[in-house]
C-alpha positions as CSV (number, residue, x, y, z in Angstrom):
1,X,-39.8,-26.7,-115.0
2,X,-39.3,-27.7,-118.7
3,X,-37.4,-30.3,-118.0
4,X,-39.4,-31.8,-115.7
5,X,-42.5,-31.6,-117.9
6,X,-40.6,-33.6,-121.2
7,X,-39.5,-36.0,-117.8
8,X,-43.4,-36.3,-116.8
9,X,-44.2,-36.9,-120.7
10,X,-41.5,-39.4,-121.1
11,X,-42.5,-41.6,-118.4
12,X,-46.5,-41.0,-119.6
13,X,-45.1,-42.2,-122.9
14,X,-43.4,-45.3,-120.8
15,X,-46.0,-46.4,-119.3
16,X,-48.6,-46.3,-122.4
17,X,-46.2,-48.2,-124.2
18,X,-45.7,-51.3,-121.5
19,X,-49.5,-51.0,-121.5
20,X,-49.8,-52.0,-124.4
21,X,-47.6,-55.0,-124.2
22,X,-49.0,-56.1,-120.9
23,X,-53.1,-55.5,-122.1
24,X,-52.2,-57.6,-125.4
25,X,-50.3,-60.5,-123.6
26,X,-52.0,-60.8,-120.1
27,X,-55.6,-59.3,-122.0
28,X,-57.0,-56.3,-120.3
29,X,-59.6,-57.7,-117.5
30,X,-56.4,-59.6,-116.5
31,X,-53.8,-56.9,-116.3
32,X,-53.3,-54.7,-113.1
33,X,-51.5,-51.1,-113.0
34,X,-48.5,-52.8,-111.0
35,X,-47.7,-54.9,-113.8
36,X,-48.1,-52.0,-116.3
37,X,-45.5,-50.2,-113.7
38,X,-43.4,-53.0,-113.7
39,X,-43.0,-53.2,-117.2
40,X,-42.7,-49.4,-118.1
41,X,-39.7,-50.0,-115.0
42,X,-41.9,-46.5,-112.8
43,X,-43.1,-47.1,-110.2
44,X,-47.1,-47.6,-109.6
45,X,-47.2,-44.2,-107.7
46,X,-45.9,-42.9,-111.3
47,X,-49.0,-44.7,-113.2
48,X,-51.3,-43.3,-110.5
49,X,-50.1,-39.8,-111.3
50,X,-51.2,-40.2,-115.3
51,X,-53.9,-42.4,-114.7
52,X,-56.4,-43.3,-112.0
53,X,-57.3,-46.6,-113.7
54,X,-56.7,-49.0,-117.1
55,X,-60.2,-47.3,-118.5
56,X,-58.1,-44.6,-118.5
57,X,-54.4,-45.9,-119.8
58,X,-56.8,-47.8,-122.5
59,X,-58.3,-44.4,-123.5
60,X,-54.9,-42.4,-123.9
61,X,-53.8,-45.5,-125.6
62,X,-56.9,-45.0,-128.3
63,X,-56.7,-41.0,-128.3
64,X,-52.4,-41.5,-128.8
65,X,-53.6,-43.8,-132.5
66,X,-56.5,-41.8,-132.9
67,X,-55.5,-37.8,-132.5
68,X,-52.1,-38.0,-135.5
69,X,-54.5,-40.2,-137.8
70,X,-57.3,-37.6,-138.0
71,X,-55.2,-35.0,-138.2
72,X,-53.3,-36.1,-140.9
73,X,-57.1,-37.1,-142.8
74,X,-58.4,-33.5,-142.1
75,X,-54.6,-31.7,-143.3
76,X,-55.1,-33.6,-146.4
77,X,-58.6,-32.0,-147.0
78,X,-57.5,-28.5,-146.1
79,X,-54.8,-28.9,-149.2
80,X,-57.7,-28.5,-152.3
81,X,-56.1,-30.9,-154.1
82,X,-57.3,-31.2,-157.7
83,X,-57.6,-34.9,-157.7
84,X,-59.4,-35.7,-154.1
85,X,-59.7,-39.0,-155.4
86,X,-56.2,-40.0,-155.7
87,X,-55.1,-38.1,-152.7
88,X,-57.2,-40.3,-150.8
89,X,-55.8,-43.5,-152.4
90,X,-52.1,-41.9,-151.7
91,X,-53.0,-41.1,-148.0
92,X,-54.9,-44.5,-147.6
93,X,-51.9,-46.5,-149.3
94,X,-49.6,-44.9,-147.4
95,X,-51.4,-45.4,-143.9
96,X,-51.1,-49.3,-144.9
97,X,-47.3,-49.3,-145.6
98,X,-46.4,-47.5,-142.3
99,X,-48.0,-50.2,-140.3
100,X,-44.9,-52.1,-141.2
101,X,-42.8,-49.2,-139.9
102,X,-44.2,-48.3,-137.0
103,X,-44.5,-50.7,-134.3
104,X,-45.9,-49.0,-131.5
105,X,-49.0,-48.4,-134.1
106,X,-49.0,-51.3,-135.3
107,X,-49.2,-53.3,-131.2
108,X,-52.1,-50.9,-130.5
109,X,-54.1,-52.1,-133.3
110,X,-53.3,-55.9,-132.8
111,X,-55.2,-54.7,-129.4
112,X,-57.9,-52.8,-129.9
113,X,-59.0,-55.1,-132.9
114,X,-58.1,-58.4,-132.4
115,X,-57.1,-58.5,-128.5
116,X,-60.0,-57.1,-126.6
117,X,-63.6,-57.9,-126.3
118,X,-65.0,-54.3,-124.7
119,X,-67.0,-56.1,-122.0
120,X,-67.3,-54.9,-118.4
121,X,-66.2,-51.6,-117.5
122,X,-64.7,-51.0,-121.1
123,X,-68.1,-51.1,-122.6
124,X,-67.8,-47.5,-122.8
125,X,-64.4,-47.6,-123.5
126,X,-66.2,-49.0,-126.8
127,X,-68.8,-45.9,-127.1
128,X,-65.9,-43.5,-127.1
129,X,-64.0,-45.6,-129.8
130,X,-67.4,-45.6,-132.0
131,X,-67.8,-41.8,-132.0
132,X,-64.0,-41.2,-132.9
133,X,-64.6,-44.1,-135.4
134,X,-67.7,-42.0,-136.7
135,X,-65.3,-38.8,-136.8
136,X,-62.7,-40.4,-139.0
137,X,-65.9,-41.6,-141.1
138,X,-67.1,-38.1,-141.3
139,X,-63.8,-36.9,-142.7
140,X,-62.8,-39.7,-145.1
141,X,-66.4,-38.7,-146.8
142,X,-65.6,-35.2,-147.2
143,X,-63.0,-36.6,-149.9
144,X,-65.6,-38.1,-151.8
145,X,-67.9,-34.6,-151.4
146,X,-65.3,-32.7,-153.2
147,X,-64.6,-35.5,-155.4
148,X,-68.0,-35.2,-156.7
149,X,-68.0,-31.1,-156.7
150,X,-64.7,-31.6,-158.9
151,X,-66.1,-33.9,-161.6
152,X,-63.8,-36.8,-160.8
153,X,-66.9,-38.5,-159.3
154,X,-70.3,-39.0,-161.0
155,X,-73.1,-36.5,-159.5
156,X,-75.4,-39.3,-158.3
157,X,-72.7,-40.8,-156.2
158,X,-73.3,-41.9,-152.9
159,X,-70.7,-40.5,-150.1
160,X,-71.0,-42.2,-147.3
161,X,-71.4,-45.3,-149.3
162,X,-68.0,-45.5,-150.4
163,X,-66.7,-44.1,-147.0
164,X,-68.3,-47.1,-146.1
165,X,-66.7,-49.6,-148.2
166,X,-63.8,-47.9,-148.3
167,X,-63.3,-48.3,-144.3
168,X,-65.0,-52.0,-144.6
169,X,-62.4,-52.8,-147.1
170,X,-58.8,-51.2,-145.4
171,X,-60.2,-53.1,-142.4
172,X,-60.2,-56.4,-143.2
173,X,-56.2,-55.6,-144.9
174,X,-55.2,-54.3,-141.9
175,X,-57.1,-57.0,-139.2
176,X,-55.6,-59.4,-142.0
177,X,-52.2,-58.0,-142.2
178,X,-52.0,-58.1,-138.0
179,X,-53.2,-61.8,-137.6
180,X,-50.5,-62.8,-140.1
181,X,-47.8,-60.5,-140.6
182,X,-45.7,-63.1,-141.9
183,X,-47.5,-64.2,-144.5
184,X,-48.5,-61.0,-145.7
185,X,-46.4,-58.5,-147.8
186,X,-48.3,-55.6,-147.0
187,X,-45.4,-53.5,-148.5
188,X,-46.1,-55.5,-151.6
189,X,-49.6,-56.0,-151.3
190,X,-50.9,-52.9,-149.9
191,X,-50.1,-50.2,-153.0
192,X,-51.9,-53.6,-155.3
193,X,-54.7,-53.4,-153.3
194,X,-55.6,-49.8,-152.8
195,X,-55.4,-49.5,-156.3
196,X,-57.9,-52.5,-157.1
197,X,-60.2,-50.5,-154.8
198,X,-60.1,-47.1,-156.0
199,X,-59.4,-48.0,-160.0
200,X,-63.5,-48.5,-159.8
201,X,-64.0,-44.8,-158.5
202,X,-63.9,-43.3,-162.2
203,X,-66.4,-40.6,-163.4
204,X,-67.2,-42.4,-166.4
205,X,-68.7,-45.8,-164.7
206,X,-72.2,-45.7,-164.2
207,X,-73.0,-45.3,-160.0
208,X,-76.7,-45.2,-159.2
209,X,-75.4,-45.7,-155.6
210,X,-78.5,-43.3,-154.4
C-alpha cells in the first residue's frame, strides 16, 4: 500500500510537471489533458484519476509554488529573530537566487505571470491566486509589525505600505529576470538589489508613511 501511494504521488508529480511544459508552450485554453498525458508518458485515464479537468492541474500547479513558499515566510516569523528586518532581506534575497536553481519553480512562474491571461473558465482560477497572493501579503507584513515593536523600524511606519512595495518591487526582478534570463545575472544582481531596497528601511530616516 505504501508503495503504491509514493507510485500514485510520482505520477501526480509527472503529470504537474508536463503541465506545465504543455500550458506554457501550447498556452492553457489551447492545451488538452491527452497532451498533458502524453507528455508526463501516463496515460489520460492516469490524469483523470488526479484531476477531473486543467482548472484543476492549473490549481495544484499554483498550490505545489504556493504551499513551500508560505511556509517557509511564516517558519521565519515563528524564529523571533532580533533583526526582523534583515531576516526578511536574507529570506527575500535568497527566494531570488533559487530561481536560478530550481527549474520546476522557476517554469511555473514564467506561466502564471507572463504565460496566461486568466480569462474563461480560469477567471476563478485568478480569485484563488488573489487570496493566496493576499495570504503571502499578510505574512510578509507581520515582519515589518515586529520590526517596528523591536525598534529597528520607526513607530509611525506604515506596514502594509512597505509589504507593498516590497512585493511591487521583487515582482518586477523576478517578471524581469523570467523574460530575460540571459541577460540577467540574477545570482549577481539579486543580493545588489535587495540590499538597495531594504538599506532605506533604517530607524533613524524619517517615515511619515501614515
Amino acid at each position: 500500500m505504501r508503495r503504491t501511494k509514493e507510485e500514485a504521488e510520482q505520477t501526480k508529480q509527472a503529470i504537474l510537471d508536463a503541465a506545465v511544459d504543455v500550458f506554457t508552450e501550447r498556452g492553457v485554453a489551447k492545451s488538452s489533458l491527452e497532451e498533458i498525458a502524453k507528455a508526463a508518458n501516463v496515460t489520460r485515464g492516469a490524469v483523470y484519476w488526479h484531476f477531473k479537468n486543467k482548472i484543476e492541474i492549473f490549481d495544484a500547479l499554483h498550490e505545489r509554488l504556493h504551499s513551500p513558499f508560505i511556509q517557509r515566510i511564516l517558519e521565519g516569523l515563528e524564529a523571533e529573530h532580533p533583526n526582523p528586518i534583515g531576516q526578511l532581506q536574507e529570506l527575500c534575497t535568497n527566494i531570488l537566487l533559487e530561481l536560478d536553481q530550481d527549474e520546476q519553480v522557476k517554469k511555473a512562474l514564467t506561466l502564471f505571470l507572463l504565460k496566461c491571461d486568466y480569462t474563461g473558465d480560469f477567471e476563478q482560477c485568478k480569485a484563488n491566486y488573489n487570496q493566496k497572493k493576499l495570504e503571502k501579503l499578510e505574512a510578509f507584513s507581520r515582519y515589518f509589525d515586529l520590526a517596528i515593536k523591536k525598534g529597528t523600524l520607526p513607530e509611525d511606519a506604515d506596514p502594509k505600505l512597505f509589504t507593498l512595495a516590497m512585493n511591487c518591487y521583487m515582482r518586477g526582478i523576478v517578471v524581469e529576470y523570467l523574460d530575460n534570463p540571459r541577460e540577467f545575472d540574477i545570482t549577481t544582481e539579486a543580493p545588489r538589489l535587495m540590499n538597495f531596497f531594504f538599506s532605506g528601511l533604517r530607524v533613524d530616516r524619517p517615515c511619515n508613511t501614515r
